[in-house]
C-alpha positions in Angstrom: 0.0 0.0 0.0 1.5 3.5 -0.7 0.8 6.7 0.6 0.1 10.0 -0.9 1.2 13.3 0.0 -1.2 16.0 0.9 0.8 19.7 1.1 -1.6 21.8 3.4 -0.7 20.8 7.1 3.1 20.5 6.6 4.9 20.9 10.0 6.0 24.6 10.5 9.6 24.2 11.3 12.1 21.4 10.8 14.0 18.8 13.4 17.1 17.8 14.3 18.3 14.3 14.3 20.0 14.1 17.6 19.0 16.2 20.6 20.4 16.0 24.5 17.1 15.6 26.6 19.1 17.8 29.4 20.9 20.3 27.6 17.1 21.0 26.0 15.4 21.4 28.8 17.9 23.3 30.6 17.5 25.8 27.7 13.4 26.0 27.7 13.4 26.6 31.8 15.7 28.8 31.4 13.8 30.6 28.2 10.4 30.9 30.2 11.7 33.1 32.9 12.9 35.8 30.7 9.2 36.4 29.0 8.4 38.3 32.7 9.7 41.7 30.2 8.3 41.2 26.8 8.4 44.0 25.6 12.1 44.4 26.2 12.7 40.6 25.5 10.1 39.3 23.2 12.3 40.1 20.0 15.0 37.7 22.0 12.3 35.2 23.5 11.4 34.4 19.7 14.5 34.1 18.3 15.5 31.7 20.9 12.2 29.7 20.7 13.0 29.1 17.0 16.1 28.3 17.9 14.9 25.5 20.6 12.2 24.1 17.7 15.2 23.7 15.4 16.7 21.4 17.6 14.0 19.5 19.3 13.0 16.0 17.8 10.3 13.8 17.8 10.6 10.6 20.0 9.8 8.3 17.4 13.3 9.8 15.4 15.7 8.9 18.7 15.7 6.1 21.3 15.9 8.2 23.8 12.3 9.2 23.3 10.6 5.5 23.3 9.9 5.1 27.2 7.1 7.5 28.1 6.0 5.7 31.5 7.8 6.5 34.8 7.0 5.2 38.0 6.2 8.7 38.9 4.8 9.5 36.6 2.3 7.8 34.2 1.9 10.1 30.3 -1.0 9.8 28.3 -1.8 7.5 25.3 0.3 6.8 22.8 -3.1 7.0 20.0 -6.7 6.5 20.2 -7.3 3.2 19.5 -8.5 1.8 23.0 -12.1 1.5 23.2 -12.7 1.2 19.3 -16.0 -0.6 18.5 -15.7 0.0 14.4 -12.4 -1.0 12.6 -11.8 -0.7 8.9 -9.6 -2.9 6.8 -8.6 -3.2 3.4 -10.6 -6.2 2.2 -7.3 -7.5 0.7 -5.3 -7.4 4.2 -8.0 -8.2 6.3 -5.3 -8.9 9.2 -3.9 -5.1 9.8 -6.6 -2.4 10.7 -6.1 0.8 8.9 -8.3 2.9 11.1 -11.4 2.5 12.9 -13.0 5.1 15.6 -15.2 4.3 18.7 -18.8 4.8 18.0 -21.0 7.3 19.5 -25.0 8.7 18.9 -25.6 9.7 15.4 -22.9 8.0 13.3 -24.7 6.6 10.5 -22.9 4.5 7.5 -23.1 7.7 4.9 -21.2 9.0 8.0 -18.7 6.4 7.9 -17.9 6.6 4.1 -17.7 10.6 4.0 -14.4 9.6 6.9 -12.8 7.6 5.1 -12.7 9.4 2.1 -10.8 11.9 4.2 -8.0 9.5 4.9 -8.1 6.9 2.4 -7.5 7.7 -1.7 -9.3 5.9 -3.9 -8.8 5.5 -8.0 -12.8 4.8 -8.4 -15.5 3.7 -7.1 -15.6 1.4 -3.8 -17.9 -0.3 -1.3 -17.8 -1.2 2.2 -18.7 -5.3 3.5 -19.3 -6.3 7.0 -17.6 -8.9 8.7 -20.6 -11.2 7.1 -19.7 -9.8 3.4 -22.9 -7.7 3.6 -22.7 -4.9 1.5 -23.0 -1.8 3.7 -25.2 0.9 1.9 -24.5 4.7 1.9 -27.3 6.0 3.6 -28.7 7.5 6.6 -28.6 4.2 8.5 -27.2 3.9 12.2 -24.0 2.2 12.1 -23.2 -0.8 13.6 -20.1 -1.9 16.2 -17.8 -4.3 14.2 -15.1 -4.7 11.3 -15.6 -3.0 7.9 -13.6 -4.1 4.8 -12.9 -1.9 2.0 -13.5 -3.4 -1.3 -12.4 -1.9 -4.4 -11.4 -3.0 -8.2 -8.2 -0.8 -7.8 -5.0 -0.5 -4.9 -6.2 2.2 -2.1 -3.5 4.3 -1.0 -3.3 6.0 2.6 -3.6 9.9 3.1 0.2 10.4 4.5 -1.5 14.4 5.4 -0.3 15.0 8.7 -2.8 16.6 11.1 -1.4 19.9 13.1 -0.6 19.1 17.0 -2.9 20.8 19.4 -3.8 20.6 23.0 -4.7 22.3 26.1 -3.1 25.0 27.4 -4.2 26.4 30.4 -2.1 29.2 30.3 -3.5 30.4 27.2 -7.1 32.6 27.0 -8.2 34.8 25.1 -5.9 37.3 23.9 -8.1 40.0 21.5 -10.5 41.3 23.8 -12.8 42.1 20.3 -12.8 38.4 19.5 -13.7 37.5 22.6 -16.8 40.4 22.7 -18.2 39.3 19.2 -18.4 35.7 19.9 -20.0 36.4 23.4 -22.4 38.5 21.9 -23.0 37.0 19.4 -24.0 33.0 20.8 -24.8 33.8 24.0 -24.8 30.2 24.9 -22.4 27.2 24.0 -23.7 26.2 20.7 -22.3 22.5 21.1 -24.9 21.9 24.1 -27.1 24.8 24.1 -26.6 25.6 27.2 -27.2 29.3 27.9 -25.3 32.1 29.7 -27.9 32.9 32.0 -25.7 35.5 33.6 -24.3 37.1 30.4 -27.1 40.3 31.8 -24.7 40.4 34.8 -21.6 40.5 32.4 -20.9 36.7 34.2 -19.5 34.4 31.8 -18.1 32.1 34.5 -17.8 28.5 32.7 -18.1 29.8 28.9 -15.1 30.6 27.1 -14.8 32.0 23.7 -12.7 29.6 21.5 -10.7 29.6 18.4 -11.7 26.9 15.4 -8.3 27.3 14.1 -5.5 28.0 17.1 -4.4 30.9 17.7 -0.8 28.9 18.8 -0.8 28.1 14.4 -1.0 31.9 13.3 2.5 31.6 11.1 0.3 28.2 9.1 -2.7 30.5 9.4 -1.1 33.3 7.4 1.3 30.3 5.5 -1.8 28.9 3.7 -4.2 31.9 2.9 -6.7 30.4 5.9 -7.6 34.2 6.2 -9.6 34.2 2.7 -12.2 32.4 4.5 -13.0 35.6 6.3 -15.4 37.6 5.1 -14.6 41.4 5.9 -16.2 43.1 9.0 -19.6 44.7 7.6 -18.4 48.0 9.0 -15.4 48.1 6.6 -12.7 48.4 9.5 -9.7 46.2 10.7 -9.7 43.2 12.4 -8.0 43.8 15.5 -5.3 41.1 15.9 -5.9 40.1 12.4 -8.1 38.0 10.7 -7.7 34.4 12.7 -9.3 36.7 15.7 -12.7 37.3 13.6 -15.7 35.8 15.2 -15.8 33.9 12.1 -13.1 31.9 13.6 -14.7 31.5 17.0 -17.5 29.4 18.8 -18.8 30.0 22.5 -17.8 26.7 24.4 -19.0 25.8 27.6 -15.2 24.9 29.2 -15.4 21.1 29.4 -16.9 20.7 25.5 -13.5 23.8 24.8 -11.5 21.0 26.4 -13.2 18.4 24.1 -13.1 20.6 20.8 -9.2 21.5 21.4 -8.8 18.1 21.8 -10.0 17.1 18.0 -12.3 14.4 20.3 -15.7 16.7 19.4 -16.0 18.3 16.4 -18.9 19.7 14.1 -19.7 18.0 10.4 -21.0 21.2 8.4 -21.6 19.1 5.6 -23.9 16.8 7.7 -26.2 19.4 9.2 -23.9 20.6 11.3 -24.1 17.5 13.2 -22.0 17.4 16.2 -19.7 14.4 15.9 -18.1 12.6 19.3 -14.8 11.1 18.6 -14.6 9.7 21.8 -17.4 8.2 24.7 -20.0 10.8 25.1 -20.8 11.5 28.8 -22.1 15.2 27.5 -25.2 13.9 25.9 -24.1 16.2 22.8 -23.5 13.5 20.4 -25.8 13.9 17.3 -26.7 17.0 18.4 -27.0 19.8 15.7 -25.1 22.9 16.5 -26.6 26.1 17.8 -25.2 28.3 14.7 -26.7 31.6 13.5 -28.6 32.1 10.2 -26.9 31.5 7.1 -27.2 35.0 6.2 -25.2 36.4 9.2 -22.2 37.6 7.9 -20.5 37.2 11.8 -21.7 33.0 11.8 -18.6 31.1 12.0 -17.1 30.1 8.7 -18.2 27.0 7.1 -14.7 26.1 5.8 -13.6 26.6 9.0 -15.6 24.0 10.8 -14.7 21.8 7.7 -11.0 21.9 8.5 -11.6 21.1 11.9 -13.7 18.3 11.3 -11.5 17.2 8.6 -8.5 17.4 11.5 -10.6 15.1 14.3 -10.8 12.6 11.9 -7.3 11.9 11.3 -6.3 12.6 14.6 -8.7 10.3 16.1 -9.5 7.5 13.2 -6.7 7.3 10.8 -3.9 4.2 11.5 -4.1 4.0 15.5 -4.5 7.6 15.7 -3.1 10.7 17.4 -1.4 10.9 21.3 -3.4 12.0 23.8 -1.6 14.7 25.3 -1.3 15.2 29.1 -2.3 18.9 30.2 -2.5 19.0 34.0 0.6 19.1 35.3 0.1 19.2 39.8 2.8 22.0 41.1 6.2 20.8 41.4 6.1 18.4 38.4 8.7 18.1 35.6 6.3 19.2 33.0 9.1 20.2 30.7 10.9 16.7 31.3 7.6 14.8 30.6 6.9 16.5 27.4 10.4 16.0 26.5 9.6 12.0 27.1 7.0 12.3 25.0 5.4 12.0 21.9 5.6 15.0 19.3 7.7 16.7 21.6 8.7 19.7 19.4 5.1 20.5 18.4 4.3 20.7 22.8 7.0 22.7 23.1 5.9 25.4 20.7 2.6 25.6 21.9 4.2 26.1 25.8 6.1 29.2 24.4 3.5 30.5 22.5 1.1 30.0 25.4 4.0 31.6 28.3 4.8 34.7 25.5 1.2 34.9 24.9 0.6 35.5 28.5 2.6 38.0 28.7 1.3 40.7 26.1 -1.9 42.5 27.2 -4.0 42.3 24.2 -7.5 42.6 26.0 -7.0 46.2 25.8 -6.7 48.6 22.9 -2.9 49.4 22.0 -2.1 53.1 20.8 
C-alpha cells in the first residue's frame, strides 16, 4: 500500500536528528523566565524559541524518546485506539486495521464513508462489506459496532497528510478582547450543548469561554496557507484587530469542558452533515448527534463554514486514521517536571511550541486597545 502526499498541514519548522534531553530542557526553563519583560525581551524570546524548535525531535526519530512511563509519573496514550468498537480494513489485508474510531450517537454508514474518504484515496469507485460480506449501503442508517472491509477494483493508497498538533493550554485565554466580545455576543450560549449564559445580563460568563476553530498557537500556518480568505470582511469596513484568525468567524462559545473536548479534535462539528456534532470519543455530555446552535446562514459574523470543515476534517485523522493521534497530558500538579515529561513524550517539538507560544502569549496585554 502506498501513501500519498497532501501539502496543506506541513509541520511549520524542521527537526534535528539528535538532541540531549538535558541540555534542552535546561535551555526551555531557562527561556520561560525571561518572558516576565516582553516587551524588552520578546524580540529575544522568539529568536530563541525558533532556535529550541530547530533542535527538538520527535521521540519516534531517537531512542531516547521511546519510554514515556515512569513510575512517577504515568503520560497519556500513545493514540486512540482503545475503546474502538468500528475497525476498517482493506478487504485484501484483512489482518492489519487501517483505522477505525469508537462509536457514539448519530454515526450513520453515509457517515462512515464521507471519513474515510478523508483519509483513504481511492482510483474509483468502492464499497464497504461487513464482517458477514454484507454490503454496507451509503445512507442515513445507524452504524453498527464491528469490522468494515474496503473493497475496491483498484489498490487504495493511505492519506500520508499529517494533522497539526494541538492541546490544552491552560495558560492560554483569550488574547483579543474584540474576539472574545463578538463571539459572546453573538451566541450567548455554548452552541455544542445549548446551554445558555444565564448571567451574560450580569456580564458573568463564569464557565463559557470563547474559543478559536483554528488556534491561535498556528498563526504563522494560518497566514502560510491563505486560511484568512475564509473571512469575510467586518460589515463595517474596519480592521480586524489582531488580524483576521481573531474574527468571530473563527470563534465558537464553548462551555469549558466541551473547549477542552473541541481542542482536543475528540468533538467536532460535520458542516456538511447538518452541522451535526460528531463525538470522537465516549459521550458523557449527551451532545453526540446533536446539531449545532449556529446563526442564520445570512449572518455575515456565523462562523465560517470552511472553517468547521477543516476542523472536522483534523478530528478525523487525529482520532480514526492508522491507531490515531497521542493523547496529550495537560495538568501538570505544582512541582512536576512538566518540561521533562513532554520532552519524554510524543511529538515533543510541536508541545513545546505551543508552551512558548502560550507563556509569550501571556505575557502581552492584548484585551485592551494598544495606541
Amino acid at each position: 500500500m502506498s501513501s500519498s502526499s497532501s501539502p496543506s498541514s506541513s509541520a511549520p519548522f524542521k527537526h534535528s536528528s539528535h538532541s540531549n534531553p538535558d541540555t534542552l530542557k535546561d535551555t526551555l526553563e531557562d527561556t520561560v523566565p525571561r518572558l516576565k519583560d516582553p516587551l524588552l525581551q520578546s524580540e529575544n524570546a522568539l529568536l530563541q524559541h525558533d532556535e529550541t524548535l530547530l533542535r527538538l525531535t520527535d521521540r519516534s526519530a531517537s531512542p531516547l524518546y521511546e519510554n514515556t512511563q515512569s513510575e512517577s509519573f504515568a503520560m497519556s496514550p500513545d493514540n486512540r485506539s482503545a475503546g474502538r468498537d468500528v475497525h476498517i480494513f482493506d478487504a485484501n489485508d484483512r489482518n492489519t486495521s487501517i483505522g477505525g474510531l469508537i462509536l457514539t450517537s448519530g454515526i450513520t454508514n453515509d457517515n462512515l464513508y464521507s471519513m474515510i474518504e478523508i483519509f483513504v484515496f481511492f482510483d474509483g469507485k468502492y464499497i464497504l462489506r461487513s464482517e458477514d460480506n454484507i454490503m454496507i449501503e451509503r445512507n442515513d442508517s445507524p452504524l453498527l459496532p464491528g469490522n468494515y472491509y474496503i473493497v475496491s477494483p483498484n489498490p487504495i493508497r493511505i492519506n500520508d497528510e499529517k494533522p497539526l498538533t494541538r492541546m490544552i493550554s491552560l495558560s492560554t485565554g483569550t488574547r483579543v478582547q474584540s474576539f472574545r466580545d463578538t463571539v459572546r455576543s453573538r451566541d450567548r450560549r455554548c452552541v455544542i450543548t445549548g446551554e445558555e449564559v444565564v448571567n451574560a445580563t450580569l456580564n458573568n460568563w463564569t464557565g463559557f469561554e470563547a474559543t478559536h476553530i483554528f488556534p491561535l498557537a498556528l498563526e504563522r500556518l494560518w497566514n502560510d496557507h491563505n486560511y484568512g480568505r475564509w473571512i469575510l470582511c467586518p460589515p463595517d469596513g474596519k480592521e480586524i484587530k489582531g488580524g483576521k484568525i481573531n474574527s468571530g468567524q473563527n470563534g465558537l462559545l464553548l462551555r469549558s469542558d466541551i473547549h477542552q473536548l473541541f481542542d482536543t479534535y475528540m468533538v467536532s462539528i460535520n458542516p456538511d452533515d447538518n452541522y451535526k456534532v460528531i463525538c470522537f470519543c465516549r459521550d458523557g455530555k449527551g451532545i453526540a448527534g446533536k446539531r449545532f446552535h449556529q446563526q442564520p446562514a445570512g449572518d455575515p459574523l456565523r462562523p465560517a463554514d470552511e472553517l468547521l470543515r477543516w476542523h472536522f476534517r483534523q478530528a478525523v485523522l487525529v482520532n480514526m486514521k492508522g491507531v490515531g493521534e497521542p493523547i496529550f497530558e495537560h495538568d501538570f500538579p505544582p512541582g512536576s517536571d512538566m518540561i521533562g515529561s513532554i520532552l519524554k513524550g510524543p511529538k515533543a517539538a510541536e508541545r513545546i511550541e505551543f508552551e512558548l507560544f502560550s507563556r509569550m502569549a501571556a505575557e502581552f496585554d492584548l484585551t485592551q486597545e494598544q495606541l
